[in-house]
C-alpha positions in Angstrom: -10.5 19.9 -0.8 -7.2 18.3 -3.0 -5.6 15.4 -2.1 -2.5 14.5 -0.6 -0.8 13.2 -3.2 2.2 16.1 -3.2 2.7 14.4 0.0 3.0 11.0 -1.2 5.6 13.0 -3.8 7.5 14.7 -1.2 8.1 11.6 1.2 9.2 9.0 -1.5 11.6 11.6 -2.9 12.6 12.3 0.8 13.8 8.8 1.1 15.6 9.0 -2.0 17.6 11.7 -0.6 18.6 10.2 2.4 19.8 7.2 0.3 17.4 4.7 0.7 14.2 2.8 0.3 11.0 4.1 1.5 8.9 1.7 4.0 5.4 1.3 2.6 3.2 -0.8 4.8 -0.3 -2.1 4.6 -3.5 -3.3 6.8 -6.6 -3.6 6.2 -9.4 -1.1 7.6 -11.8 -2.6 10.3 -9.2 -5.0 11.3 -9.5 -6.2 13.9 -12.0 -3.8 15.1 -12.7 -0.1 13.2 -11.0 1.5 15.9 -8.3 -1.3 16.3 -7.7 -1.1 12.6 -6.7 2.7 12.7 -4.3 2.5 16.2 -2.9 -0.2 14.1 -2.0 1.7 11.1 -0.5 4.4 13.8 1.1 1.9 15.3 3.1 1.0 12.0 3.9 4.9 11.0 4.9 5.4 14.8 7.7 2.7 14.4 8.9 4.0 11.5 6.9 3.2 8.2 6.5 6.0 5.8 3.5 5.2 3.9 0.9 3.3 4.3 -1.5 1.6 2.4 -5.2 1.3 4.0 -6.9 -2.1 2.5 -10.3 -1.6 1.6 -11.7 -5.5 3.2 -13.4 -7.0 0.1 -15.3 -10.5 -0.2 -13.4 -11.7 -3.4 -9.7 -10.6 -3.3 -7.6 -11.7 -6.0 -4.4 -10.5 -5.2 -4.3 -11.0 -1.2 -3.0 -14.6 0.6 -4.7 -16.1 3.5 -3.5 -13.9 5.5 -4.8 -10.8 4.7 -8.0 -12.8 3.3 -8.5 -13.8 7.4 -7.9 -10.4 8.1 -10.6 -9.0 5.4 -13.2 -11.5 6.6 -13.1 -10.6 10.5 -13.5 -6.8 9.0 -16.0 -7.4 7.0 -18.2 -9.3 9.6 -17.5 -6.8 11.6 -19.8 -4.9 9.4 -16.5 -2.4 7.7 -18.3 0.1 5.5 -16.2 2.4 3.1 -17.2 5.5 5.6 -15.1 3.5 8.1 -11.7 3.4 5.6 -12.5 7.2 5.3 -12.4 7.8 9.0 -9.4 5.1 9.0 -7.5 7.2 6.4 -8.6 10.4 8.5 -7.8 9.7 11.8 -4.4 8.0 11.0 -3.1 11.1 8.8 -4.4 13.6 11.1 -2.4 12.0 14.0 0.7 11.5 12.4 0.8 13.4 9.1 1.9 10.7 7.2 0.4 9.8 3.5 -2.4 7.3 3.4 -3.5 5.4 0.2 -6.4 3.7 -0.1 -5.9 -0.4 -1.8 -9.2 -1.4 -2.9 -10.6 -3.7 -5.7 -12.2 -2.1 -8.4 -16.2 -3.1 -7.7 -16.9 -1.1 -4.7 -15.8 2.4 -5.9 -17.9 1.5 -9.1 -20.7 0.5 -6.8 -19.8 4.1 -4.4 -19.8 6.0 -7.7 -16.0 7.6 -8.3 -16.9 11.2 -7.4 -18.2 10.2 -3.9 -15.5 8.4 -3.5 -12.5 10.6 -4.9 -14.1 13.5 -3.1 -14.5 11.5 -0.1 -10.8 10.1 -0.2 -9.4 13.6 -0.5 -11.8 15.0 2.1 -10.4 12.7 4.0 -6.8 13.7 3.6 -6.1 10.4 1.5 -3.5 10.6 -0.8 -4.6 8.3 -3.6 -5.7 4.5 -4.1 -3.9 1.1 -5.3 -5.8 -0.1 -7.8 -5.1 -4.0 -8.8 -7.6 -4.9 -10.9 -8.7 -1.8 -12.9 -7.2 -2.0 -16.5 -5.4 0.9 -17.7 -7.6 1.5 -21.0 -10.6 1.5 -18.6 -9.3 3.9 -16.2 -10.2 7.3 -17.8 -12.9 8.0 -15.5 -10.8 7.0 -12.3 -8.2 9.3 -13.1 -10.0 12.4 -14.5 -11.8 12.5 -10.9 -8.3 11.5 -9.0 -6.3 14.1 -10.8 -9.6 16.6 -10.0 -9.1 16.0 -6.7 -5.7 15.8 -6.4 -5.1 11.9 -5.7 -2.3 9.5 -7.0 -3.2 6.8 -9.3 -1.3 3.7 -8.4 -1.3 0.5 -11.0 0.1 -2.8 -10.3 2.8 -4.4 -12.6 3.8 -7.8 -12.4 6.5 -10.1 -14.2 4.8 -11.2 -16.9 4.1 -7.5 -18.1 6.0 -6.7 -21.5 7.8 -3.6 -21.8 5.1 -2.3 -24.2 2.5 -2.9 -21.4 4.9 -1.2 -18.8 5.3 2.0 -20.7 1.6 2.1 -21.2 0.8 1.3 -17.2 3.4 3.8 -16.3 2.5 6.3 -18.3 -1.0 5.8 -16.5 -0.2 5.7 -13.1 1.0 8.6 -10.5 2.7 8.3 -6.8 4.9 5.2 -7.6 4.4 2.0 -9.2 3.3 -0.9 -7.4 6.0 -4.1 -8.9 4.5 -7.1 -7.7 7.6 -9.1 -6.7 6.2 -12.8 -8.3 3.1 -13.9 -9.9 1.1 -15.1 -7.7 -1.1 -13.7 -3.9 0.3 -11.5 -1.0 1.7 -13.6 1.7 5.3 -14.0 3.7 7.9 -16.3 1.5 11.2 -17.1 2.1 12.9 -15.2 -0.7 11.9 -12.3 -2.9 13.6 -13.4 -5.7 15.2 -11.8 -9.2 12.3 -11.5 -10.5 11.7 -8.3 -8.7 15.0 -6.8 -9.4 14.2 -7.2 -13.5 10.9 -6.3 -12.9 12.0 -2.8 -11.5 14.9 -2.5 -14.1 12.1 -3.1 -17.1 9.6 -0.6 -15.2 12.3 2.2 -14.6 13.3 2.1 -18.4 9.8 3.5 -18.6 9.2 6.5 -16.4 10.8 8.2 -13.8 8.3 7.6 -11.1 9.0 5.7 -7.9 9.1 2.0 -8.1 7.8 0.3 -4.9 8.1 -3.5 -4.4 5.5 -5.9 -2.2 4.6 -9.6 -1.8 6.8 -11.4 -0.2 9.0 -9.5 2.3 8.4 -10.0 5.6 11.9 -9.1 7.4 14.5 -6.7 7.9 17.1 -8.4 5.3 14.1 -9.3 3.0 13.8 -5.6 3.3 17.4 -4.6 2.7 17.6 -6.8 -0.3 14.8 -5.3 -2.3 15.5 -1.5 -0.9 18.8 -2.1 -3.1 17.1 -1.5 -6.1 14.0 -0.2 -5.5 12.2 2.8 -4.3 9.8 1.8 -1.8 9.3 -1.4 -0.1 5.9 -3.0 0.6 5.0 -5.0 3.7 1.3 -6.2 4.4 1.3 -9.5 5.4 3.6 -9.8 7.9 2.1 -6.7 9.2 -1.3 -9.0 9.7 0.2 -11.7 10.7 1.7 -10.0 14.0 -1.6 -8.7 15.0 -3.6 -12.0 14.1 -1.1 -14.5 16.4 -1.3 -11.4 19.4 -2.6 -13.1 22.7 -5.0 -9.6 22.5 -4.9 -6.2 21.1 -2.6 -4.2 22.7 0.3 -7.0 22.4 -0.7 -6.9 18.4 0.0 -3.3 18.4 3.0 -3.5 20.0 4.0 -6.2 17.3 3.0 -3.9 14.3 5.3 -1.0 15.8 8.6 -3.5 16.7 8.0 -5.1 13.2 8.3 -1.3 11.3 10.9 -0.1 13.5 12.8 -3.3 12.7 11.9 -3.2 8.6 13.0 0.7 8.8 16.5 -0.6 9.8 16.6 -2.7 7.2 15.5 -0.2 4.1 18.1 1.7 6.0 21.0 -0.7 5.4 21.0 -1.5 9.1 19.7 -5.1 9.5 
């Protein structure tokens, strides 16, 4: 069974059309509960996100901010196994039809073995992973079984990345381009910054696939001020955030749909 990753394609350039900024949001599988985790990533599709981006919980992530890191460690005492991002990515795409990525470190698919898990992914209806640690030279084997199975390959550029090193990412990668906003972890921050707006600029002189920004925007104007000049914007934090201060479930829920219908207003130019 192939991948989604046509889908992925289809809805980023769908955006574009309409004349604006796709809405890319991210939680983490198993959070707060397996089943909790998926209604959650409903939840944010239902109130308008477009993508989403299912976090694969790990014990030693680099990239992800308190947040998220609380998040992961509930999951993974929850006992999270990579069958239950499988049924997250299954169950949230089947309902809603949307296209699910997978964000994971690199250690557990190289632990899973990359067939398993490509095959699996695709089974699944996934329609490619985020992939912030892999280098590019060692990615061979990652992509020959992602293109196989018809998966997008998403790498993560930062600001520090020279324009040589963005050509050779972006020559790489498939879906869109993950632009890291700042160096530094995920988290909510008062202001995005220019870095971001270079950052896209440098990476766009080097292909012509999406560029997608996260870290940092947690609001609708945050939102409108990167979906000026990028592609896709990424919210995963904030996302968290609203379902770890809930009183209980159902009140987190309800938080993760108001806060993607309100970011979809503002990648619409409506905040």
């Amino acid at each position: 069974m192939s991948g989604n990753v046509q889908l992925l394609k289809d809805t980023l350039a769908a955006a574009k059309s309409e004349g604006r900024a796709a809405l890319i949001a991210y939680l983490p599988a198993g959070f707060p509960t397996v089943t909790g985790g998926i209604e959650a990533v409903k939840a944010a599709l239902d109130g308008g996100a477009d993508v989403v981006e299912v976090g694969l919980p790990h014990s030693d992530p680099v990239l992800d901010g308190p947040v998220i890191q609380t998040a992961d460690d509930i999951a993974l005492r929850g006992g999270v196994r990579i069958a239950d991002v499988m049924r997250t990515v299954r169950e949230a795409h089947e309902a809603t039809g949307k296209p699910i990525l997978v964000m994971t470190y690199w250690n557990p698919i190289d632990r899973y073995g990359v067939e398993r898990f490509t095959a699996e992914l695709a089974e699944a209806g996934g329609a490619g992973c985020i992939l912030p640690d892999l280098p590019v030279q060692e990615s061979a084997l990652w992509r020959e079984h992602a293109d196989k199975h018809g998966l997008a390959t998403v790498f993560v550029v930062a600001p520090s990345s020279k324009d040589a090193r963005l050509a050779e990412i972006t020559a790489a990668g498939s879906g869109f381009v993950y632009a890291a906003s700042l160096m530094g972890v995920t988290g909510t921050r008062e202001s995005v910054g220019a870095q971001a707006e270079d950052l896209v600029r440098r990476t766009r002189a080097t292909t012509d696939t999406p560029v997608c920004v996260g870290l940092g925007v947690s609001n609708a104007a945050q939102a409108a001020e990167v979906a000026r000049f990028a592609d896709g914007v990424i919210v995963g934090s904030a996302f968290v955030k609203r379902m770890l201060d809930a009183p209980d479930d159902a009140a987190g829920l309800e938080g993760v749909r108001a806060l993607a219908a309100d970011l979809a207003k503002g990648v619409r130019g409506q905040a």
